[in-house]
N, C-alpha and C positions, 0 to 999 in steps of 0.2 A: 504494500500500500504506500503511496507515493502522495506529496502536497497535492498537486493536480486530480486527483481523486476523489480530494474534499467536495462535498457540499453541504454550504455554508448559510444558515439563516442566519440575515444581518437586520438587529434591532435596532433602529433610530429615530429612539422617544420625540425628539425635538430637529427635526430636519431642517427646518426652515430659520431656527436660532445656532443650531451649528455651525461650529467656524468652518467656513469653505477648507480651510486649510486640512483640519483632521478630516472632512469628506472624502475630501482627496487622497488625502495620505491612506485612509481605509481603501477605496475603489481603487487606488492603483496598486494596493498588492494582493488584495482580494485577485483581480483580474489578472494578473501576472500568474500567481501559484496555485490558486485553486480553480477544480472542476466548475462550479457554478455556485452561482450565488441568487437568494432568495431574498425579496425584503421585505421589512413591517412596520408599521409604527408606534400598534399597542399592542397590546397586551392581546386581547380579542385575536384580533387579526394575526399573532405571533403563534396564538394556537393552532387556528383552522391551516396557515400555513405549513407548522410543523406536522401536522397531523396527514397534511397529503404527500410532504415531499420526503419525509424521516433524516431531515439531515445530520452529518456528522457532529457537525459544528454551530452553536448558538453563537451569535457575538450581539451583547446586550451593550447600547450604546444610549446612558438614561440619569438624568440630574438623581434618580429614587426620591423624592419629593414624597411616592406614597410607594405601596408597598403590592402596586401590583402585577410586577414585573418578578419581583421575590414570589408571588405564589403562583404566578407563570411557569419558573422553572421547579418548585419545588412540585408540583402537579405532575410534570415532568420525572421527577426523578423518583415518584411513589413506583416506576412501572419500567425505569427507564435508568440504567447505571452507566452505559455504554456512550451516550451523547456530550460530549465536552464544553464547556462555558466559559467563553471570557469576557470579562465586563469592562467596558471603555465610561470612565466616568468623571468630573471635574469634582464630582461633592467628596471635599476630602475627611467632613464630619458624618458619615452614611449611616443613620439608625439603624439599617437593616445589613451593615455590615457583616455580624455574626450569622445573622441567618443564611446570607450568601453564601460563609465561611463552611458554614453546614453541607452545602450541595455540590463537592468536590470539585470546585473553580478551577480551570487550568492558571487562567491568569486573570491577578485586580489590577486595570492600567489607570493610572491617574493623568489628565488629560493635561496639559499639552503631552504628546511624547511622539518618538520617532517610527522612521520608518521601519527601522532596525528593531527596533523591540517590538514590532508587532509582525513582524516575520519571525522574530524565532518565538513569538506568543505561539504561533501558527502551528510551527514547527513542533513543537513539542505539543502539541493537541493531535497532532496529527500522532504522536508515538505512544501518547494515553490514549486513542481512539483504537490504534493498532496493537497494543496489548492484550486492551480489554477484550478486544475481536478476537484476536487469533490467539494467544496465549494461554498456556494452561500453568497453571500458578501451584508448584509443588510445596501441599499440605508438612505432608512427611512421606516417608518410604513410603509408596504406592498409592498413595492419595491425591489426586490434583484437583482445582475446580477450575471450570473451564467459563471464561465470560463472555464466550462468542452464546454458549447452550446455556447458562446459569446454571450448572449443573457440575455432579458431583462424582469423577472418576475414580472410583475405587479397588482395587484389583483387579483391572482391568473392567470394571462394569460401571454403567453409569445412571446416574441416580438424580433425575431431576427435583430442582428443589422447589419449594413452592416460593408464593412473591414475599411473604416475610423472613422466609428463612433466605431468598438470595440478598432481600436488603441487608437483613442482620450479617452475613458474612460479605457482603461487599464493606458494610460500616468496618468490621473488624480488620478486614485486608489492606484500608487504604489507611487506615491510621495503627501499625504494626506497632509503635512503638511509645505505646501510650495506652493508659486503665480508659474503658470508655466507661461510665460514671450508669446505675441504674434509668438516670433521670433522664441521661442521653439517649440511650439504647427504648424508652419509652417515648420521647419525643420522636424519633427519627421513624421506629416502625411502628405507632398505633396515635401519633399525637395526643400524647399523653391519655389515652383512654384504654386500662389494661389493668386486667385485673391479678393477682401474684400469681394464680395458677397457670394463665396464659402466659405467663412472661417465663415461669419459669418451665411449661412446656416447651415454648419456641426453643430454649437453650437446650433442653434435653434431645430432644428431635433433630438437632442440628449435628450435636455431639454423635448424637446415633450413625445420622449419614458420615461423617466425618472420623474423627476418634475420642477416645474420649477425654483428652488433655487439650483439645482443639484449641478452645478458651477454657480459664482458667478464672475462681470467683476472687476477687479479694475483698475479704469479710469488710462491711461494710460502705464497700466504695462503689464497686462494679464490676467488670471483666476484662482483662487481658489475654490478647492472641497470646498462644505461646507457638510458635511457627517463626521464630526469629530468624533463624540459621538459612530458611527455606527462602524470606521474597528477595 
């Protein structure tokens, strides 16, 4: 998989208050290195467009003044691990900073910036898009999950996971080195509505497909991968 490959939904919240300069600087390397490019300018329109074309690449171009471009992508990412996001933005006080922080951003650009940093923004969306695709991510000895199938190789057999169990181990895969906190792991797969049997089902079920040191509980805080040695 190759830059020119990309297709690319480009959000810009405010088209018409935009500096001609960063327009340009986006359309002229948009156009140079990637396949095609889609555009929008809210939120609405950002869905039905994602929803027909499946592009690789979001690039959210948006003062966040309100917060509905944050539940754009995060609507996105209840179903969806695989789609890369970068955000082009001048608000360098963002209430919704964390929450962005949350939805695995390839890159936060604060605006003015070059042409050079938003090629290798590209660039490396392009190698998280190409992982998550093609890559199979070794658990332990004979275990892999695979993010092209969300699903779970294990001696040889493969074991599809359902949508909360591929979030909760995408959560744990891409922050490897770090306790993810109860209150997180309840935000991110049930928005905080989950009751302790359910929660502490999803963990067992997952262990089950997986092994059973997969994650690991630390008494009162949360869970940690333990798969250090393996990403």
């Amino acid at each position: 998989m190759q830059l020119d490959d990309l297709l690319v939904l480009y959000v810009n919240e405010n088209y018409t208050n935009t500096s001609k300069d960063d327009i340009h600087k986006v359309n002229t390397v948009l156009e140079k290195t990637v396949q095609k490019v889609i555009y929008a300018s809210t939120a609405e329109e950002s869905m039905n467009q994602y929803k027909e074309h499946s592009p690789c690449l979001i690039i959210i171009d948006s003062d966040f003044k309100d917060n509905l471009f944050v539940k754009f992508l995060q609507e996105i990412r209840k179903d969806d691990i695989k789609t890369a996001f970068i955000i082009l933005t001048k608000n360098t006080k963002n209430d919704y900073l964390l929450d962005l922080m949350e939805l695995y951003l390839t890159k936060y650009i604060i605006k003015p910036f070059t042409k050079e940093l938003l090629t290798s923004s590209l660039a490396k969306a392009m190698e998280i898009i190409e992982r998550r695709i093609y890559s199979n991510v070794k658990l332990t000895k004979g275990v892999f999950f695979n993010f092209q199938t969300q699903s779970i190789i294990k001696d040889d057999k493969s074991y599809i996971l359902t949508k909360k169990e591929s979030l909760l181990i995408n959560l744990f895969i891409k922050n490897p080195n770090r306790i993810i906190t109860y209150e997180e792991i309840e935000y991110n797969i049930w928005n905080n509505q989950v009751s302790n049997g359910a929660f502490k089902s999803l963990i067992r079920d997952l262990r089950k497909k997986t092994f059973k040191t997969f994650i690991v509980n630390i008494s009162g805080i949360g869970y940690r991968l333990n798969i250090k040695n393996n990403l």
